[in-house]
C-alpha atoms as a printed R data frame, in Angstrom:
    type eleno elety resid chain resno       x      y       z
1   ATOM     1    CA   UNK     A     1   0.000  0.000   0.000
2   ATOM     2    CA   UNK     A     2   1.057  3.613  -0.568
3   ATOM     3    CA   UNK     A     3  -0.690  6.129   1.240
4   ATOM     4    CA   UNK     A     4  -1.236  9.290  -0.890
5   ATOM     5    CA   UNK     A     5  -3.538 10.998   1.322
6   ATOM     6    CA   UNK     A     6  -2.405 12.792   3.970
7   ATOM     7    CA   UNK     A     7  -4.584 15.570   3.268
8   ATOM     8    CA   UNK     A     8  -7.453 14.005   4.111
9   ATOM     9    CA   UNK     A     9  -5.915 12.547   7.439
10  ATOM    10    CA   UNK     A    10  -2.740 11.217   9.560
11  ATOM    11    CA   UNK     A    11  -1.827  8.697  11.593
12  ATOM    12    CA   UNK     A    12  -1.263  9.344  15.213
13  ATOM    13    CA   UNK     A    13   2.824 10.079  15.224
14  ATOM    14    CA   UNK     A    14   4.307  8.108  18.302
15  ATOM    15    CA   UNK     A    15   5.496 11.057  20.001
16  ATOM    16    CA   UNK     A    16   1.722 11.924  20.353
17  ATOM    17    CA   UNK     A    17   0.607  8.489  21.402
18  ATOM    18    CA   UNK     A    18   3.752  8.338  23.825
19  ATOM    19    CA   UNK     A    19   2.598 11.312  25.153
20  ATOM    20    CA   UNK     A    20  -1.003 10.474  25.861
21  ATOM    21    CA   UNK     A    21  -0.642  7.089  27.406
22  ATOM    22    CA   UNK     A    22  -0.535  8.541  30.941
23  ATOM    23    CA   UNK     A    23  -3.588 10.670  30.727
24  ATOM    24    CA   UNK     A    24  -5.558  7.384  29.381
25  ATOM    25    CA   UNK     A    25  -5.287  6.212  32.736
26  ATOM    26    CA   UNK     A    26  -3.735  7.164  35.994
27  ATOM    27    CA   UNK     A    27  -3.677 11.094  35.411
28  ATOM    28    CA   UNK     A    28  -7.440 11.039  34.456
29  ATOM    29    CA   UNK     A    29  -8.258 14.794  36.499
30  ATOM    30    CA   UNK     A    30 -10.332 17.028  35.843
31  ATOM    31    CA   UNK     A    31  -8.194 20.426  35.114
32  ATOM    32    CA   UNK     A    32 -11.231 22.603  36.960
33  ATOM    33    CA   UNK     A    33 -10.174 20.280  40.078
34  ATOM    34    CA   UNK     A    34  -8.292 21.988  42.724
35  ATOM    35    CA   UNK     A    35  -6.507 18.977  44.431
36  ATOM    36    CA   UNK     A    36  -3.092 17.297  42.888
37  ATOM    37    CA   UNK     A    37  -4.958 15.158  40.408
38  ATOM    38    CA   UNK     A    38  -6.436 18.290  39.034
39  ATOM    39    CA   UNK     A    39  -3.321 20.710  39.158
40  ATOM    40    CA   UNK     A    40  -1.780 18.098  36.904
41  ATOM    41    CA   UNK     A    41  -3.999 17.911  34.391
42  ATOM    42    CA   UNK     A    42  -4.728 21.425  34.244
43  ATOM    43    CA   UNK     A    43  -0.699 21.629  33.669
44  ATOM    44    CA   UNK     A    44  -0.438 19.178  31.098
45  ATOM    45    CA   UNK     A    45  -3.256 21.033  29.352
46  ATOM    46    CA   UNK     A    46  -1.044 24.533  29.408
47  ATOM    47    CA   UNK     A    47   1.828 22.754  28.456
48  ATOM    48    CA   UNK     A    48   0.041 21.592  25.336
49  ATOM    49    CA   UNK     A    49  -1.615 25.071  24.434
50  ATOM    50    CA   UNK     A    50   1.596 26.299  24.480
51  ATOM    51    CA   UNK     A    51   2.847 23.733  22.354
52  ATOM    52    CA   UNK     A    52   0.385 24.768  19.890
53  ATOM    53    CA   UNK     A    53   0.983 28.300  20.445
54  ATOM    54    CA   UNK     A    54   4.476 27.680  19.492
55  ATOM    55    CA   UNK     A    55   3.284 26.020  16.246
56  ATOM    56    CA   UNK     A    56   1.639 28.702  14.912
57  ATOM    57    CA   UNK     A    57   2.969 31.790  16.193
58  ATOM    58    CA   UNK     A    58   0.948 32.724  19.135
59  ATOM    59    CA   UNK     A    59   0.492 33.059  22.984
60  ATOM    60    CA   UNK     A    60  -0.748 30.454  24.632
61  ATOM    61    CA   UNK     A    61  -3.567 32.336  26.101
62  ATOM    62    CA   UNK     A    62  -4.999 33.193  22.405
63  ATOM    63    CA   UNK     A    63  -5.191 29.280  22.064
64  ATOM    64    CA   UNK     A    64  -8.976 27.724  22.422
65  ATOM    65    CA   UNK     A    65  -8.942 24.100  22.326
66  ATOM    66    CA   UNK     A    66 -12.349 22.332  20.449
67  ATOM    67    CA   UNK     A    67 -13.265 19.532  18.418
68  ATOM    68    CA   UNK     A    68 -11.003 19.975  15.379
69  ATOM    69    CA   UNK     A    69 -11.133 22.214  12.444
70  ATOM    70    CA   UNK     A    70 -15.021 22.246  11.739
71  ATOM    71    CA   UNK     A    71 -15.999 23.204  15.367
72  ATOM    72    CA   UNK     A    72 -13.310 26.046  15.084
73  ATOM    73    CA   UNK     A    73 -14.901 27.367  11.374
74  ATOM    74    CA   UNK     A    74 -18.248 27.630  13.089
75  ATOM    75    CA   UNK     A    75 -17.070 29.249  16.778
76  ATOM    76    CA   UNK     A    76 -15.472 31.996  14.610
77  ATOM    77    CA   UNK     A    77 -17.929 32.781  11.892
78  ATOM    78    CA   UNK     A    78 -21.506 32.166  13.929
79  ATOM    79    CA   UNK     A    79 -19.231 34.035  17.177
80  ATOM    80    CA   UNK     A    80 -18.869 37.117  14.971
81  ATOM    81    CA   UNK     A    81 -22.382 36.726  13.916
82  ATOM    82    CA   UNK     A    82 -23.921 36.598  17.246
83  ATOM    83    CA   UNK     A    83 -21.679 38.967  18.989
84  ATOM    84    CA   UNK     A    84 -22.318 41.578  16.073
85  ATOM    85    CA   UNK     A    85 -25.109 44.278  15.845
86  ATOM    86    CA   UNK     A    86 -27.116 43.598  12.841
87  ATOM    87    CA   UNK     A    87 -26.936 43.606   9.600
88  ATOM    88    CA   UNK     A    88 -23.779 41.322   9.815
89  ATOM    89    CA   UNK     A    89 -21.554 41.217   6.445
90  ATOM    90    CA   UNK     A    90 -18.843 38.257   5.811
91  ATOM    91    CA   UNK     A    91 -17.294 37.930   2.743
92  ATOM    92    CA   UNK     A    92 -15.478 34.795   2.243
93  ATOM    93    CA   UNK     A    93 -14.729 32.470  -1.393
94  ATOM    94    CA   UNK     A    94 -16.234 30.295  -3.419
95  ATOM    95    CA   UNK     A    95 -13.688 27.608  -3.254
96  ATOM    96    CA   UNK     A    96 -13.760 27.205   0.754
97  ATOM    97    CA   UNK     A    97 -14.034 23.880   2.647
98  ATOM    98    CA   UNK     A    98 -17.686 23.278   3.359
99  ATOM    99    CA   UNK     A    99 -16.963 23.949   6.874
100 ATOM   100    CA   UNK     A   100 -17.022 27.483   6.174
101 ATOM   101    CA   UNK     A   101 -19.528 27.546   3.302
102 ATOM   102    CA   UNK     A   102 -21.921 25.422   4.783
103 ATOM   103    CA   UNK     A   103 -21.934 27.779   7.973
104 ATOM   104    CA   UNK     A   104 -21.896 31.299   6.209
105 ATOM   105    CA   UNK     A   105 -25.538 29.526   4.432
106 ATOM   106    CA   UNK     A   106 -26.469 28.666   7.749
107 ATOM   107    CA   UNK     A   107 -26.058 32.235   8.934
108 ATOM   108    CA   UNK     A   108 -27.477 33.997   5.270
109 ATOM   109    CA   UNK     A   109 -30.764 31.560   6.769
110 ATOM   110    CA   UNK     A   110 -30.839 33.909  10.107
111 ATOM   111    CA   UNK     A   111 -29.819 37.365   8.445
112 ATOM   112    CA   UNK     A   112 -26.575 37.662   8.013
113 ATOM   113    CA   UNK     A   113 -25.444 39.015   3.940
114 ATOM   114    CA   UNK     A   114 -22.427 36.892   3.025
115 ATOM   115    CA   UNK     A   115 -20.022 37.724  -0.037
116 ATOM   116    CA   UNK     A   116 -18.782 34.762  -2.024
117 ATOM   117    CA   UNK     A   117 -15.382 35.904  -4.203
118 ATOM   118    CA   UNK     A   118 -14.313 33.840  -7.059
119 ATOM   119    CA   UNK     A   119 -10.882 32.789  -7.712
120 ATOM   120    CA   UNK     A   120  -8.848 32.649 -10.866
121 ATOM   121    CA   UNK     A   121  -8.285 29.709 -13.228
122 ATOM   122    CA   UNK     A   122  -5.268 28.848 -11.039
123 ATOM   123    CA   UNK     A   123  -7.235 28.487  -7.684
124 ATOM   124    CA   UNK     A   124  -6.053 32.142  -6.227
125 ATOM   125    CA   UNK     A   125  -8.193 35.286  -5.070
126 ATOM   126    CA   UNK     A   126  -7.556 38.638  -6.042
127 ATOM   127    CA   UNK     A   127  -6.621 40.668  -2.710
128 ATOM   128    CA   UNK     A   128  -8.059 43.889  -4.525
129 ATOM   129    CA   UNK     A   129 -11.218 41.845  -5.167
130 ATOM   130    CA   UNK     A   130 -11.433 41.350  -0.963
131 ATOM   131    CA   UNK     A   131 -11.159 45.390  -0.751
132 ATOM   132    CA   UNK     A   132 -14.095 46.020  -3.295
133 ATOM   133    CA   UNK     A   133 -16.113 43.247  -0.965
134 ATOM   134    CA   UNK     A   134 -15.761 45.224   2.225
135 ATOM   135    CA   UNK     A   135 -18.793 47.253   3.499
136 ATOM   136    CA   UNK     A   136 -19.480 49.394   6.256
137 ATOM   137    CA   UNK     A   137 -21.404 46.161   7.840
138 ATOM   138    CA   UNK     A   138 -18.302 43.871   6.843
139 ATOM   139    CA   UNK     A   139 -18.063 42.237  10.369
140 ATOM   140    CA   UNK     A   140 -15.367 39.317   9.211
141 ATOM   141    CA   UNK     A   141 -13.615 38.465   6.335
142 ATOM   142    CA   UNK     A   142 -12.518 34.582   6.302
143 ATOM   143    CA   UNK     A   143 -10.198 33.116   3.398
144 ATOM   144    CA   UNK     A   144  -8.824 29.467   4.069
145 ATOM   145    CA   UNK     A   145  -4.488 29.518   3.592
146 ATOM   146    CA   UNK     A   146  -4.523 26.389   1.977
147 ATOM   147    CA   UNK     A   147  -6.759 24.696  -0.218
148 ATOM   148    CA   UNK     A   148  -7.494 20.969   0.911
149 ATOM   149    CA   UNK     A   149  -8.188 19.941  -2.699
150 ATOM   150    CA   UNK     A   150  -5.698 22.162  -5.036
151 ATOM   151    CA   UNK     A   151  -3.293 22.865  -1.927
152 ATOM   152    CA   UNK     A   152  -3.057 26.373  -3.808
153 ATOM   153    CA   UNK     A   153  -1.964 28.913  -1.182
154 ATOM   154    CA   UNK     A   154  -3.767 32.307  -0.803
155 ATOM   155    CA   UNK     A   155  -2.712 35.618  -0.064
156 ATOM   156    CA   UNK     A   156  -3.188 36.193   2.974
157 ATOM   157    CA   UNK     A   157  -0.439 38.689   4.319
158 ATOM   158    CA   UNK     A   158  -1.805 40.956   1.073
159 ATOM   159    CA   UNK     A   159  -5.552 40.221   2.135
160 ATOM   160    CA   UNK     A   160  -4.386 40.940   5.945
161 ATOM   161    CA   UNK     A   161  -2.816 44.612   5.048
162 ATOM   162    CA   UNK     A   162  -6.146 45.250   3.599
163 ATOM   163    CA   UNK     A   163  -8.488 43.969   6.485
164 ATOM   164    CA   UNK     A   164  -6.345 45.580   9.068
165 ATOM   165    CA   UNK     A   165  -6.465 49.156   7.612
166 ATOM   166    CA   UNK     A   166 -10.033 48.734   7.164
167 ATOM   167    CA   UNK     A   167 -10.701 47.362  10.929
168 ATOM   168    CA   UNK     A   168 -12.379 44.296   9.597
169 ATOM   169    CA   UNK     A   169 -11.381 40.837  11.741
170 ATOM   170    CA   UNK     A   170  -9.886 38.462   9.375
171 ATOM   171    CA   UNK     A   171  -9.803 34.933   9.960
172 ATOM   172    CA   UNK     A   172  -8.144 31.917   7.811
173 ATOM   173    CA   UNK     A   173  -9.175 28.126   8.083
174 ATOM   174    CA   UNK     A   174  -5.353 26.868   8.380
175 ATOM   175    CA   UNK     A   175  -6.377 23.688   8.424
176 ATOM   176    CA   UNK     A   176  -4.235 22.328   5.633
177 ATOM   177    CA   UNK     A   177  -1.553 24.067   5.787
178 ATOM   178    CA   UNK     A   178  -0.573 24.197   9.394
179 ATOM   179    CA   UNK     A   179   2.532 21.717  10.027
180 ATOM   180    CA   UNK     A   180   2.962 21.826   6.334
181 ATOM   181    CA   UNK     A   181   4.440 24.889   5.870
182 ATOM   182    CA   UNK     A   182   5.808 27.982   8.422
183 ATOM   183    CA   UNK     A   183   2.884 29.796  10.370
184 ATOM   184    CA   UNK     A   184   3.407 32.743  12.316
185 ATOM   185    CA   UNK     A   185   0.248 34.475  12.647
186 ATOM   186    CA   UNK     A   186   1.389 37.406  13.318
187 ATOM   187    CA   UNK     A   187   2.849 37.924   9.951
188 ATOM   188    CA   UNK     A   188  -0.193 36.804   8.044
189 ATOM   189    CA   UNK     A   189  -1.680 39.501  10.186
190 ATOM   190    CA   UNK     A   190  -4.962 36.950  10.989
191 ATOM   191    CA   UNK     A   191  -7.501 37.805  13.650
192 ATOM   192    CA   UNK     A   192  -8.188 33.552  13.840
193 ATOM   193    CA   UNK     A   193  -6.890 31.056  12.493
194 ATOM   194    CA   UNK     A   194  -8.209 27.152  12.446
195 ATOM   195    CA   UNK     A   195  -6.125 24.097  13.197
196 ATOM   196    CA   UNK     A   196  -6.878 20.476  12.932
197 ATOM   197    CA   UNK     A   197  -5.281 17.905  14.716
198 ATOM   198    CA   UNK     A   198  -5.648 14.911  12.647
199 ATOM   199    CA   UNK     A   199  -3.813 16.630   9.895
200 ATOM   200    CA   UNK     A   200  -0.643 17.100  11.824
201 ATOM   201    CA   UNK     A   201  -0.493 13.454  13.346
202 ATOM   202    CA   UNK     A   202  -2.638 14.464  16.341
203 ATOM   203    CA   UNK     A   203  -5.677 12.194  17.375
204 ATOM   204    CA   UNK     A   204  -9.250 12.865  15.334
205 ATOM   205    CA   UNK     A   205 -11.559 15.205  17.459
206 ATOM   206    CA   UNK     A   206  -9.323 18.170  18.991
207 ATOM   207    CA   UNK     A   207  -8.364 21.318  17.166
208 ATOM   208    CA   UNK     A   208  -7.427 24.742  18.086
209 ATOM   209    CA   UNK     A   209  -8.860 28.144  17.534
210 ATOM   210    CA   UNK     A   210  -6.453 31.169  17.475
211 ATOM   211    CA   UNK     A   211  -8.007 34.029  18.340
212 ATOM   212    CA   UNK     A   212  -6.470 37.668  18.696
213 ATOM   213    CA   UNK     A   213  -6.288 38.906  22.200
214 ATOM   214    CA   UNK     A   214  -9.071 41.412  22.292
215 ATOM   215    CA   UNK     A   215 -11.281 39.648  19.756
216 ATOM   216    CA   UNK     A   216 -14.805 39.491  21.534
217 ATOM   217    CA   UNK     A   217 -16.906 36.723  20.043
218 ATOM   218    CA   UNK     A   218 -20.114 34.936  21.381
219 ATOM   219    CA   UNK     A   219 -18.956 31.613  22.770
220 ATOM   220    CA   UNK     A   220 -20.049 28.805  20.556
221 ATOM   221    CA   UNK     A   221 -20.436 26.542  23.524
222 ATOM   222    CA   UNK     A   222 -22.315 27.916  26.927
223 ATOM   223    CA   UNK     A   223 -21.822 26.626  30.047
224 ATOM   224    CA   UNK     A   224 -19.246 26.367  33.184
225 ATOM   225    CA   UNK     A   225 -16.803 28.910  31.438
226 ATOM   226    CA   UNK     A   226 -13.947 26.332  30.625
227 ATOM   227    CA   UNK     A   227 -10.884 27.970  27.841
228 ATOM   228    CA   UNK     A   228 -11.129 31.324  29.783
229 ATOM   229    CA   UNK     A   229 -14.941 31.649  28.846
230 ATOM   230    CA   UNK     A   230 -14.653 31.100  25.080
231 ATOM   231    CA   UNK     A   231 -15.313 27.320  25.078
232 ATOM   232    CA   UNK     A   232 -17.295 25.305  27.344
233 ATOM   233    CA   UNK     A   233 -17.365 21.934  28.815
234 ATOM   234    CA   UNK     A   234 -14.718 20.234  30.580
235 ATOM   235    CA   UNK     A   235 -11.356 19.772  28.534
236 ATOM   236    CA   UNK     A   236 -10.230 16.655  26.952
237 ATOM   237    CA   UNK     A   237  -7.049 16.792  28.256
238 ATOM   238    CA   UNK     A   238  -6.098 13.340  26.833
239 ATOM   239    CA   UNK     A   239  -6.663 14.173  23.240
240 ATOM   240    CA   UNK     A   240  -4.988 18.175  23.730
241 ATOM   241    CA   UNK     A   241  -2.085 16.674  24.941
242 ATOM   242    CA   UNK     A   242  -2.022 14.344  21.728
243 ATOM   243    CA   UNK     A   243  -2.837 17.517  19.669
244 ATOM   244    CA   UNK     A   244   0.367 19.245  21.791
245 ATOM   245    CA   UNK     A   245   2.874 17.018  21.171
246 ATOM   246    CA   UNK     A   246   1.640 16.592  17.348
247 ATOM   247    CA   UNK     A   247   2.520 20.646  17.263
248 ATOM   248    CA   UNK     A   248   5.655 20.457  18.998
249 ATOM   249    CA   UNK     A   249   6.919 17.514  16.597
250 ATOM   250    CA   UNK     A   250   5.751 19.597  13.287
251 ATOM   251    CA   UNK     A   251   7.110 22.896  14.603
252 ATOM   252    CA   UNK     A   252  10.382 21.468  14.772
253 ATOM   253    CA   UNK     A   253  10.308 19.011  11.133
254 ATOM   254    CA   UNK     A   254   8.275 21.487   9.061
255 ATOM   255    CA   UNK     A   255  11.184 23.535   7.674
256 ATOM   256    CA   UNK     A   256  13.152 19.696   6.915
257 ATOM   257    CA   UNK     A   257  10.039 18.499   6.013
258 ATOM   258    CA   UNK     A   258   8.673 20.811   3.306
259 ATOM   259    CA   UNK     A   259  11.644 20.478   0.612
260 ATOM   260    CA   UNK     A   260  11.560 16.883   1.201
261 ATOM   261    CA   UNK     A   261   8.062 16.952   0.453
262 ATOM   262    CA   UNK     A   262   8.406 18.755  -2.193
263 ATOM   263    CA   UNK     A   263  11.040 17.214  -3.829
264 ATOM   264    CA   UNK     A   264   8.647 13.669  -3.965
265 ATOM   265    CA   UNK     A   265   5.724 15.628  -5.489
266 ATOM   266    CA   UNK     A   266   7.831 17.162  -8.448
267 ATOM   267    CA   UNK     A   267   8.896 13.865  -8.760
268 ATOM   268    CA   UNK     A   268   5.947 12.189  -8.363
269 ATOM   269    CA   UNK     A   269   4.230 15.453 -11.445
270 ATOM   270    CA   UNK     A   270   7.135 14.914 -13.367
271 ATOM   271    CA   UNK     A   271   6.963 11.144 -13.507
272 ATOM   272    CA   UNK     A   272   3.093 10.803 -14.413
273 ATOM   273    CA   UNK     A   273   3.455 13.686 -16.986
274 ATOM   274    CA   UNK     A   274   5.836 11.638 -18.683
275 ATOM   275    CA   UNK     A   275   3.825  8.798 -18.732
276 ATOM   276    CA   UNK     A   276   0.419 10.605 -19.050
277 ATOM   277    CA   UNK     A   277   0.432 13.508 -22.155
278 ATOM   278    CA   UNK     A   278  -2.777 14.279 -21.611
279 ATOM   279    CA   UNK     A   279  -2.586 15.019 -17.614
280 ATOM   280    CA   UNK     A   280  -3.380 18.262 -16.482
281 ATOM   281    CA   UNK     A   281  -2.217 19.639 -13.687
282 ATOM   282    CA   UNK     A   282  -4.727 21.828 -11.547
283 ATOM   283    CA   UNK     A   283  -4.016 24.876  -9.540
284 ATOM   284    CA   UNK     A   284  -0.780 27.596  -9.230
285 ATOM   285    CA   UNK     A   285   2.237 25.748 -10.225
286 ATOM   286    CA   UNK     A   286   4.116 27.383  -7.457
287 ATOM   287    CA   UNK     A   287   1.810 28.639  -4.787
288 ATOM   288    CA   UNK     A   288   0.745 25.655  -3.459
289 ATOM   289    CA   UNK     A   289   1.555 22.992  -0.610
290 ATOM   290    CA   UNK     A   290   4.820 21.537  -0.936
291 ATOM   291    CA   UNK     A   291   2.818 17.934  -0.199
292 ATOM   292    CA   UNK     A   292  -0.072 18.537  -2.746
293 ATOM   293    CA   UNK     A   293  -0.851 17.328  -5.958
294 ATOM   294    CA   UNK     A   294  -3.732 17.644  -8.000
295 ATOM   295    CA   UNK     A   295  -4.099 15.978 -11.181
296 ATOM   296    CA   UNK     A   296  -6.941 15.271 -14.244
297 ATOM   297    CA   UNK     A   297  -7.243 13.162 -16.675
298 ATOM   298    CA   UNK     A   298  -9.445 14.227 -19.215
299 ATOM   299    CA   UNK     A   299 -11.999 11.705 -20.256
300 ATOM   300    CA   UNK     A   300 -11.696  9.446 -17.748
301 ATOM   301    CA   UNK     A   301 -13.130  8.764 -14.010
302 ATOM   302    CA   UNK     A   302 -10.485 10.016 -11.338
303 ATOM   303    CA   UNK     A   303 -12.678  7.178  -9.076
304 ATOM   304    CA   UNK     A   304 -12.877  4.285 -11.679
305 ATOM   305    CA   UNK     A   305  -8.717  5.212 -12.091
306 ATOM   306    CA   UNK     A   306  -8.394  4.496  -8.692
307 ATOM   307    CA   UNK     A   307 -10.169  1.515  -8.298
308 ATOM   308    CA   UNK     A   308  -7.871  0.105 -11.123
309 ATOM   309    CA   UNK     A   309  -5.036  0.615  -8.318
310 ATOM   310    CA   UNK     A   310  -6.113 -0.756  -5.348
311 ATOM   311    CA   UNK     A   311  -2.354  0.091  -3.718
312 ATOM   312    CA   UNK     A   312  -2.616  3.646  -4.326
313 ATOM   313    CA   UNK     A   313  -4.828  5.146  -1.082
314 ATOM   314    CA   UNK     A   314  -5.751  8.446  -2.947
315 ATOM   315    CA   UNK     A   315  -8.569 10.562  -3.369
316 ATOM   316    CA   UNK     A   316 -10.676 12.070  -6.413
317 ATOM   317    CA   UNK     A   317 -12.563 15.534  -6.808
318 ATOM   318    CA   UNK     A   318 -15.807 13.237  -7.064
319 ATOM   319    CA   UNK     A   319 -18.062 12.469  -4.423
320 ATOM   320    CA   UNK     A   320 -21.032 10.173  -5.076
321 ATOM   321    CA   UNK     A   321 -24.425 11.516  -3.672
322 ATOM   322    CA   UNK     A   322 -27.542  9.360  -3.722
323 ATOM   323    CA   UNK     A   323 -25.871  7.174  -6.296
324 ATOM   324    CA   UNK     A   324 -24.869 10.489  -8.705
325 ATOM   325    CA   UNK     A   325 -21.271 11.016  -9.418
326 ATOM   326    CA   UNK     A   326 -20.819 15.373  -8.896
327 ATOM   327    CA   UNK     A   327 -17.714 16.699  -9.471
328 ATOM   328    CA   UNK     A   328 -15.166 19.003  -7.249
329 ATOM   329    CA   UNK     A   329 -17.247 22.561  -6.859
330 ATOM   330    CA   UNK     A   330 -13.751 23.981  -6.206
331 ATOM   331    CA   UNK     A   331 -12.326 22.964  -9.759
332 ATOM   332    CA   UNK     A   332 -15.923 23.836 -11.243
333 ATOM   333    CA   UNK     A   333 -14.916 27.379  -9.663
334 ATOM   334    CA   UNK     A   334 -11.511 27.341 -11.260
335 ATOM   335    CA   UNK     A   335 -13.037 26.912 -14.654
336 ATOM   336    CA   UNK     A   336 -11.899 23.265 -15.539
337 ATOM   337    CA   UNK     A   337 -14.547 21.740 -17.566
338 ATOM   338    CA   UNK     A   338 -16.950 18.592 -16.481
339 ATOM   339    CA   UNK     A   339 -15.177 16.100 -18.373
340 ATOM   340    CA   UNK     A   340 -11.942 17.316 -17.094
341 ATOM   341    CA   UNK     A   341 -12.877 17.419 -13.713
342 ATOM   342    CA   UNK     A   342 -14.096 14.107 -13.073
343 ATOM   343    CA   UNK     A   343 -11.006 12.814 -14.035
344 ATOM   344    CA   UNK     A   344  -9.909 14.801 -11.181
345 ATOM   345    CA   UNK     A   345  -7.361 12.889  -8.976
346 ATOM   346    CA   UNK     A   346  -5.671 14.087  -5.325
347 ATOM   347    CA   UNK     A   347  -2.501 13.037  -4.131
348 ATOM   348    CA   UNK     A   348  -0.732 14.219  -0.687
349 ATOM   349    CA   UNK     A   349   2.291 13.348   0.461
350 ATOM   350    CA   UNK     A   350   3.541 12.796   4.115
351 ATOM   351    CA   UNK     A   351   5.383 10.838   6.880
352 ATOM   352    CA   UNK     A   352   4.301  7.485   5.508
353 ATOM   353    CA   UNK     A   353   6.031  8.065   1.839
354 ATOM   354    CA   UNK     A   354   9.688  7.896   0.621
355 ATOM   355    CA   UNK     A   355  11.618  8.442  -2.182
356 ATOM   356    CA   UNK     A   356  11.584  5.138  -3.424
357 ATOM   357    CA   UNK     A   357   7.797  4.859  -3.869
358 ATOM   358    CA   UNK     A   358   7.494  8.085  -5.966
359 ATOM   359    CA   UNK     A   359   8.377  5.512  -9.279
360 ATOM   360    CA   UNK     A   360   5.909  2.752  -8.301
361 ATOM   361    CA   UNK     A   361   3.109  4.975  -7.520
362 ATOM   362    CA   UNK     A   362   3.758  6.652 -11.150
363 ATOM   363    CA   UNK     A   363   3.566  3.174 -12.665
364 ATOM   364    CA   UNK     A   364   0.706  1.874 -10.913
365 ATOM   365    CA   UNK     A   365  -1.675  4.858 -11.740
366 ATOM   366    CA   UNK     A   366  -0.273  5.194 -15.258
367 ATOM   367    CA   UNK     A   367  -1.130  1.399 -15.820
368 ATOM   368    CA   UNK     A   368  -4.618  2.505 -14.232
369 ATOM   369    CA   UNK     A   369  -5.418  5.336 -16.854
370 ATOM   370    CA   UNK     A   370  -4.489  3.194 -19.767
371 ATOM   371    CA   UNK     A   371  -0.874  4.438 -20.653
């Protein structure tokens, strides 16, 4: 097998398991406790927000902990929403994970007017185009970093510079990109920012929610007034430890890990390219994660290509609804035709690859497209 999708999630790195084991069972306290037990596990649980702090750029008191990256979409867009005298503006993209597009229709259904900005046939928005959007009402602007399909990387330190002199928030769903490349929030000049552990090799359900000291939002969760107010419910402290560790182990590979990555994925482009004439490759060819590859095949099925290579652990820019094959809204957006599209085909490096698959991965789903 050769795992090609580490965009859509990782395995638990043994650093993070390591790290949990104790709060599985002995150190089991709750953090609100006052006694030992508690003290601990309220310690463990700094240590790890400022392990994720570290990660991205932060202080560890602008860290909320939640459920992963969609719980940390919503707190910041419906937050804004509800803390916000109406009418409420947003303006975010067209090509955003439905995390943040399913929300912002959620929130057009109780009033609020939401801006959806297109993106060029490369996968990129126009900073300018952001400007134009912004109203007197314009109560958040919120543009992912990293596309989880294309990987294409958006402007965000240009879109930033614009928010900021017109006193707009500005928040980025980071999921994809944190641990993949350098974050420092404070030079993409980001008001939030979204994190998902089970894309850096932390455990599925915990995530992180940057938000700016002195950003007031409405807390998506109500209750005993756990994460200093902005999140309630008593801390997992098992799985934010996992999530801590994860961040500690990507903040100090991701500058050894990105040209490595890179290096297999030009490979990997330049290998299938030679074998495939007809493959197009989708999205900037430069401004884009160093894992990420996005591929078509004209003509042909991205899913019935994949099926032909049962080794390959990939995905397409398909997804089968009611037993109807649609095809990636985010390359409709871009421009690429329907019979392009389907042919659609997403491969992400990681941890689990090396060099020396790069050639056998080429041949398998070259053999699987016909060539």
């Amino acid at each position: 097998m050769i795992y090609l999708d580490h965009n859509a999630t990782t395995p638990i790195a043994p650093e993070a398991a390591r790290a949990m084991s104790p709060y599985l069972f002995g150190e089991f306290g709750n953090p609100s406790s006052e006694y030992e037990l508690g003290r601990r596990a309220k310690a463990a649980l700094e240590a790890a927000r400022a392990q994720v702090a570290g990660l991205i750029g932060a202080e560890p008191g602008e860290v909320v902990f939640t459920s992963g990256g969609t719980e940390s979409n919503n707190a910041i867009l419906k937050g804004i929403f509800y803390s916000r005298s109406r009418p409420v503006h947003i303006v975010t993209s067209r090509t955003e994970h439905p995390a943040i597009i399913n929300p912002c229709l959620f929130l057009m259904a109780q009033g609020a007017q939401v801006t959806f900005l297109r993106v060029d046939g490369q996968g990129l928005i126009d900073p300018d185009e952001v400007g134009r959007a912004i109203r007197p009402e314009t109560a958040l602007v919120s543009i992912m970093l990293a596309n989880n399909e294309t990987g294409v990387l958006q402007p965000i330190e240009e879109i930033g510079r614009i928010t900021k002199a017109r006193g707009v928030p500005l928040h980025t769903d980071a999921a994809q990109a944190v641990g993949k490349i350098p974050i420092d929030v404070r030079k993409l000049g980001v008001d939030a920012l979204s994190v998902a552990g089970h894309k850096i090799y932390a455990p599925k359900g915990v995530g992180a929610l940057f938000l700016r000291g002195g950003l007031e939002i409405e807390p998506f969760m109500h209750g005993a007034g756990q994460e200093a107010g902005r999140r309630a419910g008593t801390e997992n402290v098992v799985l934010a430890v996992g999530l801590g560790a994860a961040a500690e182990l990507a903040a100090g590979r991701v500058d050894r890990d990105g040209p490595l990555l890179q290096e297999m994925r030009d490979r990997l482009e330049a290998a299938l390219m030679a074998r495939l004439p007809d493959l197009v490759r989708v999205g900037h060819p430069d401004r884009r994660l160093p894992n990420t590859l996005n591929v078509c095949l004209p003509g042909r099925a991205g899913a019935d290509i994949l099926a032909r290579a049962p080794e390959i652990q990939a995905s397409t820019g398909a997804a089968c609804h009611a037993g109807q094959v649609k095809v990636s809204p985010v390359l409709q957006e871009m421009g690429l035709a329907s019979e392009v599209a389907m042919g659609a085909i997403r491969l992400t490096l990681g941890r689990l690859n090396s060099p020396d698959q790069i050639e056998t991965a080429a041949e398998l789903l070259a053999g699987a497209a016909g060539a």
